[in-house]
C-alpha positions as CSV (number, residue, x, y, z in Angstrom):
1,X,11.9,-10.7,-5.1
2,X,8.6,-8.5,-4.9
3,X,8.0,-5.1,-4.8
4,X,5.3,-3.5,-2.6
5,X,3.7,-0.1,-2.6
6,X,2.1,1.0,0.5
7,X,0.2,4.2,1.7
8,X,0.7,5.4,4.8
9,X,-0.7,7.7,7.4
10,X,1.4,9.3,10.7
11,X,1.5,11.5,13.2
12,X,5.1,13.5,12.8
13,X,4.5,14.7,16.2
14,X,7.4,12.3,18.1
15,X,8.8,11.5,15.3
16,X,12.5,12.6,13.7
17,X,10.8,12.6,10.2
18,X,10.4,10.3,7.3
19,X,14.5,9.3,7.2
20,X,16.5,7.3,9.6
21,X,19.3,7.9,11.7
22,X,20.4,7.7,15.4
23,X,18.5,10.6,16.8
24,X,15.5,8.7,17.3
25,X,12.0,7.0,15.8
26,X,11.2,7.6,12.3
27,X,8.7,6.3,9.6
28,X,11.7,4.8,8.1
29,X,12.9,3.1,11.0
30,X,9.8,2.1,12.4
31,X,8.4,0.4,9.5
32,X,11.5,-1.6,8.6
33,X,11.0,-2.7,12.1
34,X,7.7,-3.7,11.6
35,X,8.9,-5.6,8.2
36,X,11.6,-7.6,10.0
37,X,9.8,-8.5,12.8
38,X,6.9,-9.6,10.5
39,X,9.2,-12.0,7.9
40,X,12.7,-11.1,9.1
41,X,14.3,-9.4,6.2
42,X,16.1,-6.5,6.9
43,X,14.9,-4.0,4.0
44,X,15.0,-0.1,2.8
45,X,11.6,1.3,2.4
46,X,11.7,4.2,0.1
47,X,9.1,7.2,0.7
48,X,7.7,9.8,-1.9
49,X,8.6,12.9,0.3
50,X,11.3,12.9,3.5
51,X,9.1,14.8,5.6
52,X,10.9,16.8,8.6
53,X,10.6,16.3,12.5
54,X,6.7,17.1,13.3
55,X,5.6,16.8,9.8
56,X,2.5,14.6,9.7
57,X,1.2,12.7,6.4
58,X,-2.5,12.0,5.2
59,X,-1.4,9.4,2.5
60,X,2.5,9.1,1.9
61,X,3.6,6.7,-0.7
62,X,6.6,3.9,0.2
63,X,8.2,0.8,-1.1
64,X,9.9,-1.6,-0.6
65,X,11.5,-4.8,-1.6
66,X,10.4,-8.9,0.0
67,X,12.8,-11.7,-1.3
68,X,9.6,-14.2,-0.2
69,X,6.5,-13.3,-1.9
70,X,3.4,-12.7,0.4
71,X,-0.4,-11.3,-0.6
72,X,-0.7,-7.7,0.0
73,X,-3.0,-8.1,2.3
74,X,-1.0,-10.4,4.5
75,X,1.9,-7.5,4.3
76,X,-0.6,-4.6,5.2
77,X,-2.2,-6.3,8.2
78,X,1.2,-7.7,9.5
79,X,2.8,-4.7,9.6
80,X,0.1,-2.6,11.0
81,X,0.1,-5.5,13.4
82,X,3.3,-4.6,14.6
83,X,2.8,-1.1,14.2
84,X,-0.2,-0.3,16.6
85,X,1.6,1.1,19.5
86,X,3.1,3.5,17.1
87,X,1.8,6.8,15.3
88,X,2.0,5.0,11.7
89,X,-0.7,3.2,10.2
90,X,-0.7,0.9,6.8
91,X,-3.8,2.0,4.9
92,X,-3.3,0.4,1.6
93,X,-0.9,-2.5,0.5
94,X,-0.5,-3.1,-3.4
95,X,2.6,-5.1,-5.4
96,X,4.3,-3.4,-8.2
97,X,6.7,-3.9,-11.1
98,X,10.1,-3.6,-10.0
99,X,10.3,-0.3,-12.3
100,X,7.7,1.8,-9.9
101,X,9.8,3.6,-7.6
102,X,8.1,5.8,-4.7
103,X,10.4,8.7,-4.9
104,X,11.7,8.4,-8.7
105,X,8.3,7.7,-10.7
106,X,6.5,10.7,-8.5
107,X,5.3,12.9,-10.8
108,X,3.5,15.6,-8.5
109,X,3.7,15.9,-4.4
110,X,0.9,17.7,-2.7
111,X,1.2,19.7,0.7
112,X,-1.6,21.5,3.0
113,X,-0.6,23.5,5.8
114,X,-2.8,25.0,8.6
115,X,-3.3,27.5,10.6
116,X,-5.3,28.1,13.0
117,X,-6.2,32.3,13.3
118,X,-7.8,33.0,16.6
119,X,-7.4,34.6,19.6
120,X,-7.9,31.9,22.0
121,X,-5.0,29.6,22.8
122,X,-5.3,25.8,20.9
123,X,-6.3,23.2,22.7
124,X,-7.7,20.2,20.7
125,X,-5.4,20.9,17.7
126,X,-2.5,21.1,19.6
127,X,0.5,19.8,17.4
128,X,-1.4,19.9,13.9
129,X,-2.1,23.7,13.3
130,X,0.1,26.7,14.4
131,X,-1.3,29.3,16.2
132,X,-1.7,32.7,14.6
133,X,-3.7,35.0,17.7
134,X,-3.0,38.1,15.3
135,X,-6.2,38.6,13.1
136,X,-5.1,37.8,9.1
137,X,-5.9,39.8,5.9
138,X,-6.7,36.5,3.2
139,X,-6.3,38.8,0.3
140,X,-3.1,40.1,0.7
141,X,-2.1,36.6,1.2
142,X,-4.0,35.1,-1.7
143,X,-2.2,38.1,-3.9
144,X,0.9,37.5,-2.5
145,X,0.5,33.7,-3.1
146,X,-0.5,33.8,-6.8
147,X,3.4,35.2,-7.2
148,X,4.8,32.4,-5.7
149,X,3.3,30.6,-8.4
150,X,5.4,29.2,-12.0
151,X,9.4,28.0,-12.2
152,X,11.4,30.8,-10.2
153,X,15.0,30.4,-7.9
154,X,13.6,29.4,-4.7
155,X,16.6,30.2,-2.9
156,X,15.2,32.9,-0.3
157,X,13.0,30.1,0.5
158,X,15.3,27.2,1.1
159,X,16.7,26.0,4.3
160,X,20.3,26.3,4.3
161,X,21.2,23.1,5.1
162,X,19.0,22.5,1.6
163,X,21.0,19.5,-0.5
164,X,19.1,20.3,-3.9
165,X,21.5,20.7,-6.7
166,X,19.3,23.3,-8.3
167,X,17.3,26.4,-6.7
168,X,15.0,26.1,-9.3
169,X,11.8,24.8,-8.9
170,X,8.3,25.1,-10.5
171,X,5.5,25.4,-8.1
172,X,2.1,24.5,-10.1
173,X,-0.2,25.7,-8.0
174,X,-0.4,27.8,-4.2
175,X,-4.5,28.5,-3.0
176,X,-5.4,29.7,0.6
177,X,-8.8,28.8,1.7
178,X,-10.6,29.6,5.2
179,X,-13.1,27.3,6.6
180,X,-14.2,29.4,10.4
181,X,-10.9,29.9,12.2
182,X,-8.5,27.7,9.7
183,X,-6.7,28.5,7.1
184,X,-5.5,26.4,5.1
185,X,-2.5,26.6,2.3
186,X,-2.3,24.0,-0.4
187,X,0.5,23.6,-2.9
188,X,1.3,21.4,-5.5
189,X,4.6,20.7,-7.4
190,X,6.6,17.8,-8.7
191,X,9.5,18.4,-6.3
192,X,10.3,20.5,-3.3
193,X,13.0,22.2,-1.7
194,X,14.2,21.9,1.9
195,X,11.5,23.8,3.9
196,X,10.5,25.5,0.5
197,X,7.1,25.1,2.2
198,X,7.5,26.4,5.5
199,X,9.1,29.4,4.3
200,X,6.4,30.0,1.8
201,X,4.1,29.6,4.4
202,X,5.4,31.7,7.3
203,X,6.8,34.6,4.7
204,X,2.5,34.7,3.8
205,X,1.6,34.6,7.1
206,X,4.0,37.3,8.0
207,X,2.1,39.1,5.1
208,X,-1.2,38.2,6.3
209,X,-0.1,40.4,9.7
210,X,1.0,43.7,7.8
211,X,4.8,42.9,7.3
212,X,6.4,45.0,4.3
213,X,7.5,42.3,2.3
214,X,7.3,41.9,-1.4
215,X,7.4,38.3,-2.9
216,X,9.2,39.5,-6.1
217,X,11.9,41.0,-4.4
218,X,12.4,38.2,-2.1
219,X,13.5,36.2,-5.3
220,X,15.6,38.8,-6.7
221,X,17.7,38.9,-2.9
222,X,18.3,34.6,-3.6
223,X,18.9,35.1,0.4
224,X,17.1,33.0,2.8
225,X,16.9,36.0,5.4
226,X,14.9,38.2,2.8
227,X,11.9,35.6,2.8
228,X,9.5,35.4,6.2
229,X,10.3,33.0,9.5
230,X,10.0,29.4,9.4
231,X,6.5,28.2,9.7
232,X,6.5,25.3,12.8
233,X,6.4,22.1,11.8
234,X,3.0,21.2,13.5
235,X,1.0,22.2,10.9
236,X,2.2,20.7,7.8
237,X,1.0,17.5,6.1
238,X,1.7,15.8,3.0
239,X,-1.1,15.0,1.7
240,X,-0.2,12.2,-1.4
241,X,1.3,12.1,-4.1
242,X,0.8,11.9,-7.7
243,X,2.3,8.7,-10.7
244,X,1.6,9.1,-14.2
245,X,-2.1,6.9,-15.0
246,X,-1.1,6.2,-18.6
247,X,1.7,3.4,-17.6
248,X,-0.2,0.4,-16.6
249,X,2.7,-1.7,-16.3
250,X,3.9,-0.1,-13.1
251,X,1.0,-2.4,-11.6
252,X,0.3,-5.7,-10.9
């Protein structure tokens, strides 16, 4: 048996997220399609992140397991062979020991979410920012940002139907940057909640408007209703994620 690490990129647009059930496609589903139509095993591919419905991905991490051993080359152009009708693409295709594990050996998972702040509708963007027409004040939301920053009970900003054992999280890093009409929010942290993002992201833009809401006593409520709306889906992407560089032996 071999295992293979790929890195992937997809549109969350159509999509039911990263994990599979009846509801429709997913990146899950779609690429153990692609595998057993390729060498017709019937596998589980294993993702760094489970992203929600809409949730887009510039370079998520997978594996999975092949009982015949192929190149990784072979692997990567079969199943993006398979998978060009389809809003995932196979950018790289590596093998690994059987100790690398996509989800497990993560050591750091890294978000960006945009928005676009304007007055005039979206157009060409459509489905990968969300619209903000009211104008924004950065600072407040860079201030409010910092806060949001260090190992604190992320409960106001968890969905509810969160399955985390622990409210605890530490987030290592929050920055907002604007580049013309974007805004873009990056965070950084080993492990997320639920919609930890979203939430952080639509209580700063809610900030960013005027709204009277202060970070620290939104962690000291531990009440999801205290915390801002629910940023759409549209704009978030995962952008990769992080393994620790001083274990060679995870490679081949």
């Amino acid at each position: 048996m071999t295992r293979y690490k790929v890195n992937l990129e997809y549109d969350g647009t159509n999509l039911i997220g990263w994990q599979e059930n009846q509801q429709g496609p997913s990146v899950q589903s779609l690429l153990q399609d692609a595998i057993f139509k390729f060498c017709g095993e019937k596998v589980t591919v294993f993702g760094a992140g489970r992203t929600d419905a809409g949730v887009h991905a510039i370079n998520m991490v997978a594996h999975f397991d092949l009982d015949k051993e192929q190149s990784a080359e072979t692997v990567k152009k079969a199943l993006n062979f398979y998978l060009v009708e389809e809003p995932v693409s196979v950018l790289n295709c590596e093998k690994v020991n059987d100790d690398f594990h996509a989800r497990f050996s993560c050591v750091k998972r890294h978000y960006k979410y945009v928005v676009l702040n304007r007055s005039a509708p979206v157009v060409l963007q459509k489905n990968r920012v969300w619209w903000v027409p009211q104008k924004l004040d950065i600072e407040k939301m860079k201030t409010a940002a910092q806060k949001l920053v260090g190992k604190h009970d992320f409960t106001s900003f968890r969905s509810v139907q969160c399955q985390s054992k622990s409210p605890i999280k530490t987030l290592d890093s929050c920055t907002i940057t604007q580049n013309g009409d974007e805004i873009i929010f990056e965070f950084s942290a080993r492990s997320f909640l639920h919609h930890q993002v979203r939430n952080m992201v639509g209580t700063l833009v809610e900030i960013g408007i005027g709204k009277d809401l202060d970070v620290d006593k939104i962690f000291e409520a531990k009440n999801r209703s205290a915390a801002g709306v629910n940023a759409p889906a549209s704009g978030l992407f995962f952008v990769r994620a992080d393994y620790a560089t001083d274990d060679d032996s995870q490679f081949l």
